[in-house]
N, C-alpha and C positions, 0 to 999 in steps of 0.2 A: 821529616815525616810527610807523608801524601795522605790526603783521605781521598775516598772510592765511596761509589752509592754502589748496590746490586741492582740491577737492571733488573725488571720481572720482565721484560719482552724479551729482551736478550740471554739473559743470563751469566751477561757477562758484568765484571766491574768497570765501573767509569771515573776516571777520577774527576775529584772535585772540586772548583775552584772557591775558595770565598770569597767573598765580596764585603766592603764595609762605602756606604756613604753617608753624608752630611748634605742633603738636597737644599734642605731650608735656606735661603739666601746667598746659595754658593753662584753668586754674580763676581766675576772679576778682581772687585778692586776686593773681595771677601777670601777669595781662593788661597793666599798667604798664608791667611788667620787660621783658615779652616786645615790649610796644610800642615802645619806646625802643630794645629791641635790633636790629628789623627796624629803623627806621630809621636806624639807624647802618651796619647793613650794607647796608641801600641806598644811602645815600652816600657809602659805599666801593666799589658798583659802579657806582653813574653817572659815577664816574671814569674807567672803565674800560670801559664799553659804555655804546652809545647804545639800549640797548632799552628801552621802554616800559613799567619797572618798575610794580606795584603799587604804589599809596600805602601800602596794610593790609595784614592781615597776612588769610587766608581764614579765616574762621568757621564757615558759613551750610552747606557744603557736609561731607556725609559724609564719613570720613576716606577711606573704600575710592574713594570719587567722586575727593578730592581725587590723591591716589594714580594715577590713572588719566587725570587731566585733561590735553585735550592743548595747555594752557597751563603745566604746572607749571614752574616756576623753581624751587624750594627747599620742601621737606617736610621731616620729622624720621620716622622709624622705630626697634623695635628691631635687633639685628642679626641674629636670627632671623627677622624678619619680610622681611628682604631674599629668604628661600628661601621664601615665599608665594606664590600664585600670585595675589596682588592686587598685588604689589611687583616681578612680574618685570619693568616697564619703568624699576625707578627704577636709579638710579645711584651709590654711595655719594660723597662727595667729602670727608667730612669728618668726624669723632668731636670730640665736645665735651670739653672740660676743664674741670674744674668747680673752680676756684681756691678755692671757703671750701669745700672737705669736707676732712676732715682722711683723706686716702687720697694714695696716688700719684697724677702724674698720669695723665690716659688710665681712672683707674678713678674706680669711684663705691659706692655701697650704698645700700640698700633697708633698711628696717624692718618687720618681722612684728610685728604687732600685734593684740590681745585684749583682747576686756571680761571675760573670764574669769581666774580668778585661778588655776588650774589648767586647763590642755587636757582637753579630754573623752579616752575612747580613738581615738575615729574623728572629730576634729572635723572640722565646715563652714569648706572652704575659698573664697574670693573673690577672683578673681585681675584683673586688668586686660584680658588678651587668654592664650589656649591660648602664642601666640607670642611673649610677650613675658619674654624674660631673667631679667630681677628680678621683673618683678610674678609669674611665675610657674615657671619652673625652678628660680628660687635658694629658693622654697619647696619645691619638693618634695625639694630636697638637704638642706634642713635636716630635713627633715620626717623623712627617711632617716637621715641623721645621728643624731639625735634618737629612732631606729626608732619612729616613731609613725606609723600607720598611718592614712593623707588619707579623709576622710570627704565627702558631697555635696560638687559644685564649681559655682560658678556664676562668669559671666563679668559684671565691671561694666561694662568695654568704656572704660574709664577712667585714665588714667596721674597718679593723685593718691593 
């Protein structure tokens, strides 16, 4: 089975590729896990549709591209990131449970970490995304918590 968009410029059909990725922490030594995983959920939905699943999982492509793609099947976001204006066409369907963290399920945590053995008064903070949950609101509530007053911020654009 192929699917096809109608072009309104052209008129003509295009076909369509889908896309499915897993961005959040797909570093490396993650890519295994993450590969085995998409394949297990694709063989849980060619049971169930006949659509012309991706073999992989996307790479190649930007996350704000992937986000936007009018192939996408399956991305991962934070849940801040849903009220973005790069996330307004996505959909939620589903929240992960992460069985070995020792937390409830439905929850998770994050780690603040330093090569410093003391904070400075205004340290340098480095977060993943402005939008993202853990990598950067649950810092600044500690930060608050902690009244320590956040110093330069730079974005790594990273979920590792």
């Amino acid at each position: 089975m192929r699917l096809f968009f109608h072009s309104i410029l052209s008129g003509k059909e295009i076909p369509l590729r889908l896309i499915a990725s897993l961005p959040w922490y797909d570093l490396p030594p993650a890519r295994a896990g993450l590969d085995a995983f998409w394949c297990a959920l694709r063989y849980e939905l060619e049971q169930v549709c006949a659509l012309p699943l991706p073999r992989t999982l996307e790479r190649s492509l930007p996350l704000i591209d992937q986000w936007s793609h009018s192939g996408l099947l399956l991305s991962q976001c934070c849940g801040p990131d849903l009220f973005t204006p790069a996330a307004r066409h996505l959909v939620p369907v589903a929240r992960p449970v992460f069985a070995d963290l020792d937390c409830a399920p439905g929850h998770y945590y994050s780690h603040i970490v330093t090569a410093c053995r003391t904070l400075p008064a205004r340290p340098r903070l480095v977060v993943n995304s402005p939008s993202s949950r853990s990598g950067c609101a649950a810092l600044y509530e500690w930060l608050r918590h902690h009244y320590i007053e956040p110093g330069p911020l730079s974005t790594s654009g990273a979920h590792a």
